[in-house]
N, C-alpha and C positions, 0 to 999 in steps of 0.2 A: 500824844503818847503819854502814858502815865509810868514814874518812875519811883526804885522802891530802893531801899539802902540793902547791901548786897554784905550781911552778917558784916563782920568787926572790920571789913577792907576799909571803910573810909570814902565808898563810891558809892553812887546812885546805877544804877543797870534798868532801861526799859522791863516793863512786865513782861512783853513778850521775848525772844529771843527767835532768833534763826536757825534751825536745826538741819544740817545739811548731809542728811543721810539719805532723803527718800528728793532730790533732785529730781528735776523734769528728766526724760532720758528721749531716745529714739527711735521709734522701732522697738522691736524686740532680744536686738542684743544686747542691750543694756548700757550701753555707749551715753554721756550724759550731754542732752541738749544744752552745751556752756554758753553760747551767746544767750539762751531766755532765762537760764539758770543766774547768769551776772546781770541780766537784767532785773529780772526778782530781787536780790541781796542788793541790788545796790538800791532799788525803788522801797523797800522796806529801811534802809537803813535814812534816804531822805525822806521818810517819814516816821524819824524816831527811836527805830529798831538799833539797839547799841550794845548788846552781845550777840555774838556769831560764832555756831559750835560746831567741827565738822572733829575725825578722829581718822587714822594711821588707815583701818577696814572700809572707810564706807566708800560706793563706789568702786571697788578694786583700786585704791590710792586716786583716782578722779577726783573726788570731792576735794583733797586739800587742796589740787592743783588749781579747780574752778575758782574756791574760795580766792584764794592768792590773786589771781585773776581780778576777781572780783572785788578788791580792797587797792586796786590799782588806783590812780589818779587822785587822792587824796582821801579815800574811804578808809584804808585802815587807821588813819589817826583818828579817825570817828567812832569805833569800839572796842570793844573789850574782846580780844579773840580767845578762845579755849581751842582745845585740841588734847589727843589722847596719846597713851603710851600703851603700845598694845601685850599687855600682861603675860601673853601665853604666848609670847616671842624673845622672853628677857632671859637671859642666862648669867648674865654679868654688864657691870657700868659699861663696859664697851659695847654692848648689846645698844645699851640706851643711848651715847652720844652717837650711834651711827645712826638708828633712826630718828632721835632728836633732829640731825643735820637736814636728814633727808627731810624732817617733814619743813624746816625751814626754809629749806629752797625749795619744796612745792608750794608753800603759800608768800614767796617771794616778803620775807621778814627778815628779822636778826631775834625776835623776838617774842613768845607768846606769852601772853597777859595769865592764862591760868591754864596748867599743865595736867592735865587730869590723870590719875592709874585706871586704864580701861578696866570692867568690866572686875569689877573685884568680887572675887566670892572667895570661900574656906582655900581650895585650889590655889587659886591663882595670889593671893594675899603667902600661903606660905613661898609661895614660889620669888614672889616679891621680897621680900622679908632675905632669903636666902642671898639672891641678888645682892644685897645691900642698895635697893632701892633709894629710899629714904635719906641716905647717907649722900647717894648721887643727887639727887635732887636741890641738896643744901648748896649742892657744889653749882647744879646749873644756875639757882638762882643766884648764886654770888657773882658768874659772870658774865651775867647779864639776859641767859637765854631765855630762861621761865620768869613772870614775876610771880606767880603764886603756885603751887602745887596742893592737889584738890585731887576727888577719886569719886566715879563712878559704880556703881554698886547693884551688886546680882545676886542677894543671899537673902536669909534670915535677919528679921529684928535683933536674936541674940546675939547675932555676930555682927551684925551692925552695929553696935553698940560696943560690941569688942573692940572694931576697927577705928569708930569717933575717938575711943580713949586713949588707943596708943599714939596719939602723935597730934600736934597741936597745928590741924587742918583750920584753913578758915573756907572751904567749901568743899561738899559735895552732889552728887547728881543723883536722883532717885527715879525709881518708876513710881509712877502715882497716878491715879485718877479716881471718877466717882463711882466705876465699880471694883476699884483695886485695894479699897484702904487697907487691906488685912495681907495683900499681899508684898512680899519679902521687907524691907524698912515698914513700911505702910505708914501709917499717921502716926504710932507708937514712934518712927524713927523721924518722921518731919519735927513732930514737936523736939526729939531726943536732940539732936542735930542744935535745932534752933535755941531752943535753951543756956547751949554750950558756946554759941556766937558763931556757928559753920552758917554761910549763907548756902542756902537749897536750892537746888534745879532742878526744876522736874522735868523727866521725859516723858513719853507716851501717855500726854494728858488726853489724847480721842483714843488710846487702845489702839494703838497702829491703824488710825483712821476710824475704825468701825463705830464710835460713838458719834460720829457724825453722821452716819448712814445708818440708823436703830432699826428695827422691823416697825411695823406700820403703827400697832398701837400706843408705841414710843417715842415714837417723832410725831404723831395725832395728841401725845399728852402736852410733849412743848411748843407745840405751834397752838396750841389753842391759850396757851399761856402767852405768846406773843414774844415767843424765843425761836432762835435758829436752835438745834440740837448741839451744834457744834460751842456755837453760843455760850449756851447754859452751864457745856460742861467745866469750857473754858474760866466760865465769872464763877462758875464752883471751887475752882483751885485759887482763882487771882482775888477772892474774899477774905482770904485765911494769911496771917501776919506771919506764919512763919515760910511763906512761900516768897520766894525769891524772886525768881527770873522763871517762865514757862516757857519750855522749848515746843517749837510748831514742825514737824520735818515737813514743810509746803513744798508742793511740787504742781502748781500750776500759777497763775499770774491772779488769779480768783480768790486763792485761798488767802496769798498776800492781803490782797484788798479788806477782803472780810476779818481775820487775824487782827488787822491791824486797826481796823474799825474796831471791832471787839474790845482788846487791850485801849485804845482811846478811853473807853466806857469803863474799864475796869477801877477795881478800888478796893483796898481792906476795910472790910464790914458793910459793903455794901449791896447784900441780898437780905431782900424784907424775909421777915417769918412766912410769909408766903413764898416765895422765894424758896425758902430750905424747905415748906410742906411741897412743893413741888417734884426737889430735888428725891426728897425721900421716897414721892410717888413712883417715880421714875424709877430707882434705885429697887423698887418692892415690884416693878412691873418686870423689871430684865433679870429677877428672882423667879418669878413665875415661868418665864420662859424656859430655867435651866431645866435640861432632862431628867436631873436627881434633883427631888427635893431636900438637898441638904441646907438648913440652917449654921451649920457648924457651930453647933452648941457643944460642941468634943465631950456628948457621955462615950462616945464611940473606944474615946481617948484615954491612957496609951494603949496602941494595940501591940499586944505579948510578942511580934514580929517587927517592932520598930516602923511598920508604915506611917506614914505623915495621911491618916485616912481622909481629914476636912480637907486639906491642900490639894490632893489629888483629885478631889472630885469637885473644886470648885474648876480647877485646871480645864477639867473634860469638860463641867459646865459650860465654860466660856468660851470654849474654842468650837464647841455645838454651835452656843448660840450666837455668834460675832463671825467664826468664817474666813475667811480670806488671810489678810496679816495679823490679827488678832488671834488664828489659830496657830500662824505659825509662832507667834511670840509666847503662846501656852506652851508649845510642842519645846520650846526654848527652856524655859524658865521650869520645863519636868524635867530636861535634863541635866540640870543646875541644883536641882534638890539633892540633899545630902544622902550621900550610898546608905542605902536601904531603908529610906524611905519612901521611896517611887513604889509604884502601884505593883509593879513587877517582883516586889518583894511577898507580895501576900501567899499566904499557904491556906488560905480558904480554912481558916478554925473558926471563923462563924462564932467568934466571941464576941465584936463587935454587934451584930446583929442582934442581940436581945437586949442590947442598952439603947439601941437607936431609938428614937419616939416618933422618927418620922418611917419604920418601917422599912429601912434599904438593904437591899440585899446587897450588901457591900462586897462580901466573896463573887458572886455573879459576877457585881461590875468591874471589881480590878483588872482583870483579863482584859476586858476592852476598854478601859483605860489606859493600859498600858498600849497594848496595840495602835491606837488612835495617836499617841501624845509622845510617842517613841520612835523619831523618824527623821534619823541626822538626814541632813545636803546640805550641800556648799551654801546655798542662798540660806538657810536656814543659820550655821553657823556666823556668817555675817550677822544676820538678824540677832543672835544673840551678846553679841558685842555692841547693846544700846540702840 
């Protein structure tokens, strides 16, 4: 296992980490397989694996409880545990030392190593703020509950960059991958982040899986390069110095194996220039696929209605072309975008349309952008808390 210094803490943390949102389960009730589930986290953990991140929503409170579990018999002196504070349940510090407890005694601790603010966006940041968040958090780490307090992140680069400056974080959590850089932090908030000494975590480096299952001409470009897809996307985030620790949510005994082989191999700077003309191959192949040829070159941009017009149609893009939890995570992340500028904002003034160079009929598509990418359920708002 290869390991990387975890921003200003003073530790080393595995490249890869343990993401315990998408657990084995059984059947179709959603119930979680915890004897293969403890077996996974502990068989990853004797092979290197040294953070382990589960939060307050995944599983319907399961996950912390398997976790806990799973750190029995001398495992949790072996990592670094995270866990989450679930943002859009805080009303006040008493809010927080009752969930605090509870998640304590699910994951059978006195103590978690970094205390994350779930899912932070414009919303839930003033909400926090209100609370006296921050103020509580000074108090948990004094005695003794949290060692670090660290946040989660579901917004904007500009408001990323808001939230980096108020308060002297030495970690946060990002979505990121090789078809995400432009989405919400994107690379603009890895490097931002990194700069400033926050160690970085990234989530959803396969896209809620689907970068490891690509359509045919895509998984045909990196096997002929003599990569797994999963592989490639993975050594694409674990090359870059400002990445920290890579969350994997594995949910079979396979992905373990592979995951953890992978991270073995990994290392900053090391994909040849071949290597990146690859990545970029790739990258330019699952552009061709999107339905709309948007480059997001923003002459479109601003449109005199406030739509966020590149975002929303890379959103649709993606969730076209990926499917499964990859569209539910689009369908997530449109309803997280700031009121009024979702697709459902458009009035069809066909302004945009004569600055596009790639021809789109932008008023057409909003309608069914919106229709498609606008579609709360319960499994979906989990999925949007990370």
């Amino acid at each position: 296992m290869q390991y990387r210094p975890f921003g200003k803490l003073g530790f080393e943390v595995s490249a890869l980490g343990f993401g315990a949102m998408r657990l084995p389960t059984k059947g179709n009730g959603g119930e979680v397989d915890a004897p293969l589930a403890i077996e996974m986290i502990r068989h990853a953990i004797d092979h290197g694996v040294s953070y382990v991140d589960t939060a307050w929503p995944y599983h319907g409170g399961q996950s912390e409880r398997v976790v806990g579990e799973a750190l029995r018999n001398g495992y949790r002196e072996r990592v670094k545990l995270a866990t989450k504070l679930p943002s859009w349940e805080i009303k006040s510090p008493d809010d927080c030392d009752r969930i605090l407890e509870t998640q304590l005694a699910r994951l059978q601790t006195g103590r978690v190593d970094l205390y994350l603010l779930h899912c932070v966006n414009r919303a839930f940041w003033a909400n926090l703020q209100g609370a006296g968040v921050l103020d509580w958090a000074e108090r948990a780490k004094a005695d003794g509950r949290i060692g670090e307090v660290g946040f989660s992140f579901h917004d904007d680069f500009d408001f990323f960059r808001e939230v980096v400056d108020a308060y002297d974080w030495p970690m946060c959590q990002i979505q990121y991958n090789l078809v995400g850089e432009s989405v919400q932090a994107g690379t603009q908030g890895l490097k931002y982040a990194a700069e400033r000494g926050l160690a970085v975590v990234i989530m959803e480096p396969l896209f809620g899986g689907a970068l490891a299952v690509p359509p045919e001409p895509i998984r045909a470009a990196w096997e002929a390069a003599g990569r797994r897809p999963a592989d490639g996307a993975l050594q694409w985030l674990w090359d870059k110095p400002e990445v920290a620790c890579v969350l994997s949510g594995m949910s079979t005994m396979d992905q373990v194996h592979q995951n953890v082989a992978a991270a073995t191999r990994s290392g900053v700077g090391s994909l040849t220039g071949e290597d990146h003309a690859l990545v970029a191959r790739v990258q330019g192949l699952y552009r061709r696929f999107s339905p709309v040829p948007c480059t997001k070159c923003g002459y479109c941009m601003p449109c005199p209605h406030g739509v966020d017009i590149p975002r929303n149609l890379e959103l649709y893009s993606n969730g076209a072309v990926f499917g499964g939890n990859a569209l539910t995570l689009c369908r997530n992340l449109y309803r997280q975008l700031p009121a009024g500028t979702q697709a459902a904002a458009c009035q069809a003034c066909r302004a945009c349309e004569d600055k596009c160079p790639q021809s789109i009929e932008v008023s057409a598509l909003m309608p069914r952008v919106a229709a498609e990418l606008d579609h709360p359920t319960p499994q979906a708002a989990n999925r949007a808390r990370d």
